[in-house]
C-alpha distance (Angstrom), angle and dihedral (degrees) to the residues before:
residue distance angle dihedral
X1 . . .
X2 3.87 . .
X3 4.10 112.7 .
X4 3.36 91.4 -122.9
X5 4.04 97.3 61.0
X6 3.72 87.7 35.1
X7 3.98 92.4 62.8
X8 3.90 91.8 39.1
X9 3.85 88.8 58.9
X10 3.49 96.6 41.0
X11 3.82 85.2 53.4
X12 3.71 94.3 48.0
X13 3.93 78.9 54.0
X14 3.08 97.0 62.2
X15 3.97 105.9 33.9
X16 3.86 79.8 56.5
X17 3.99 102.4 46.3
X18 4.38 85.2 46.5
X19 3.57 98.6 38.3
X20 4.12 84.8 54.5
X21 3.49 88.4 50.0
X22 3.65 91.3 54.8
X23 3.17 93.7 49.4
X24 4.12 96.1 47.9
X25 4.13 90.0 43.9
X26 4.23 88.7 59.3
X27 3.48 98.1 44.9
X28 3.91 94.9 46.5
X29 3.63 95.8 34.7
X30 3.71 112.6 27.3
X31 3.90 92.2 -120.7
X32 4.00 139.1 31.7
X33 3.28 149.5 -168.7
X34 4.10 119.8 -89.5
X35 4.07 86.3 -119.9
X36 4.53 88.7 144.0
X37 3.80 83.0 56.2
X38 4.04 85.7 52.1
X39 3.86 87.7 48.4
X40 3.83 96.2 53.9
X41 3.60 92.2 39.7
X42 4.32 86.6 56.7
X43 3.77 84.5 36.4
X44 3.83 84.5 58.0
X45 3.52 98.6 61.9
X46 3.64 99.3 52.6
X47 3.83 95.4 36.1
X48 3.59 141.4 71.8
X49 3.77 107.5 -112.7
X50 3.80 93.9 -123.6
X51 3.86 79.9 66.6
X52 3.70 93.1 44.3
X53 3.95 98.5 55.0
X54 3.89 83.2 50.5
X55 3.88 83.7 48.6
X56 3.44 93.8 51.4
X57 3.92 103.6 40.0
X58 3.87 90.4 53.1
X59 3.74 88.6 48.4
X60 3.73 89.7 46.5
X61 4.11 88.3 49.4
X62 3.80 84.7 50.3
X63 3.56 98.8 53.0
X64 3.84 89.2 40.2
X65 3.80 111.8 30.2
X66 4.01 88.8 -175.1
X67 3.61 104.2 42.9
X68 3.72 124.0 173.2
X69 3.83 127.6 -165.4
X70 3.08 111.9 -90.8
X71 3.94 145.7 105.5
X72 3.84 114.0 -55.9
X73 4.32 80.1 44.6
X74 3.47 91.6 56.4
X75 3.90 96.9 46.3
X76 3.82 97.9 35.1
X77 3.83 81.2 55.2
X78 3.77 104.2 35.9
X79 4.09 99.6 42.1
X80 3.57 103.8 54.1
X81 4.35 83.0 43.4
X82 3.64 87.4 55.5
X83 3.86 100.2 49.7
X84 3.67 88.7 42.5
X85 4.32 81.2 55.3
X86 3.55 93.1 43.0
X87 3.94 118.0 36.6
X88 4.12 93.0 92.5
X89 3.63 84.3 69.7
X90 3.53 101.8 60.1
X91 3.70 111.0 75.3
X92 3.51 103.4 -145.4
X93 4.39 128.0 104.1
X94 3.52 103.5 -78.2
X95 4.04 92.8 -114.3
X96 3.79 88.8 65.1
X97 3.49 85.8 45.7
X98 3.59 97.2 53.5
X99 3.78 93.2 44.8
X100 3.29 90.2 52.1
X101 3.24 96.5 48.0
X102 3.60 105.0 55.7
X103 3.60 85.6 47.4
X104 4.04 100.0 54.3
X105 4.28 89.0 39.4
X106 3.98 87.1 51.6
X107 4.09 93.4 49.3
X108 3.95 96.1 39.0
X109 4.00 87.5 46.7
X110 3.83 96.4 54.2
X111 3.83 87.2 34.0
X112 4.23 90.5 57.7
X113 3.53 95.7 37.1
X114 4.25 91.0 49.5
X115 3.45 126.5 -30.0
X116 3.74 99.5 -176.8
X117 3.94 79.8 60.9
X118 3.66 93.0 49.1
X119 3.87 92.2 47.2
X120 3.45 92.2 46.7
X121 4.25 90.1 48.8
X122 3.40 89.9 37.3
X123 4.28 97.3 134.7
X124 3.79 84.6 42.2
X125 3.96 92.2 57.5
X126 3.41 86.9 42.5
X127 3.63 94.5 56.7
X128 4.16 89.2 43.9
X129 4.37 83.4 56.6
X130 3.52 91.0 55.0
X131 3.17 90.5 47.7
X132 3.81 109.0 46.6
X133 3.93 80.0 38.1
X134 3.95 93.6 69.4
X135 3.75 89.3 37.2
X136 3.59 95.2 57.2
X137 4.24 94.5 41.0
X138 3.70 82.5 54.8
X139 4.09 97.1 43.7
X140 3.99 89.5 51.6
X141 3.55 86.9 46.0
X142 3.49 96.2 59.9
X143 3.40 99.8 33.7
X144 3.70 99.2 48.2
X145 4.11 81.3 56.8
X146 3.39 90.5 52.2
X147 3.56 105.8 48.5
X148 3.71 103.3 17.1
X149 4.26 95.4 -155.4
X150 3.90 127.0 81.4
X151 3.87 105.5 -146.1
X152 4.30 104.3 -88.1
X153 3.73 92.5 6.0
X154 4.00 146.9 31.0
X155 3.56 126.3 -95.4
X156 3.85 109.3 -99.1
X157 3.69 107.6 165.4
């Protein structure tokens, strides 16, 4: 199997497995973690991010099942897309820029979608940082075991 289609599917894995657990962790709960954001955002730095706006729609369909247009679709989409664009130009090891990553996409999404609610929730999106934080150090961990290459360029960090 080319290494291309074998980190795509492992990807889709893993958006699949997280977004699931998403899901399960706000219908039990009341409230969860943004750990499909983390995926995408680990998905990101192994995949082109043609793949990852695929990626993320599906995960946002899967997570929503009745989406319309509108806001959160078009940043739960577009974010993720644009740090999968992006992350060769920060020079930084690609754990530090996956953690802080998932941390910046989860305070700019909140922050577009309402910042007086983000303000206002502020120790709660805190917590949700930390969270998705340790999920994704743990994601690229694994993942950069498993399949050894970062899309366009070898893991170094």
């Amino acid at each position: 199997m080319p290494s291309h289609l074998r980190r795509f599917l492992v990807a889709v894995a893993a958006v699949v497995v997280f977004s699931a657990v998403q899901l399960a962790s706000l219908r039990t709960f009341g409230t969860a973690f943004d750990v499909a954001l983390a995926a995408l955002v680990v998905a990101g730095m192994f995949l082109d991010w043609r793949q990852v706006a695929v990626l993320a729609a599906a995960a946002f369909w899967f997570l929503n099942p009745y989406p319309e247009v509108s806001r959160e679709l078009v940043l739960f989409v577009a974010l993720p897309t644009l740090f999968a664009a992006c992350r060769w130009f920060v020079p930084w090891r690609p754990r530090a820029v996956a953690a802080i990553g998932i941390v910046t996409l989860g305070a700019v999404f909140y922050t577009l979608i309402d910042y007086r609610l983000a303000l206002r929730e502020l120790p709660v999106l805190a917590m949700d940082g930390t969270v998705c934080c340790a999920v994704t150090l743990a994601l690229f961990e694994v993942a950069a075991r498993t399949l050894g290459k970062m899309h366009g360029n070898s893991i170094i960090g």
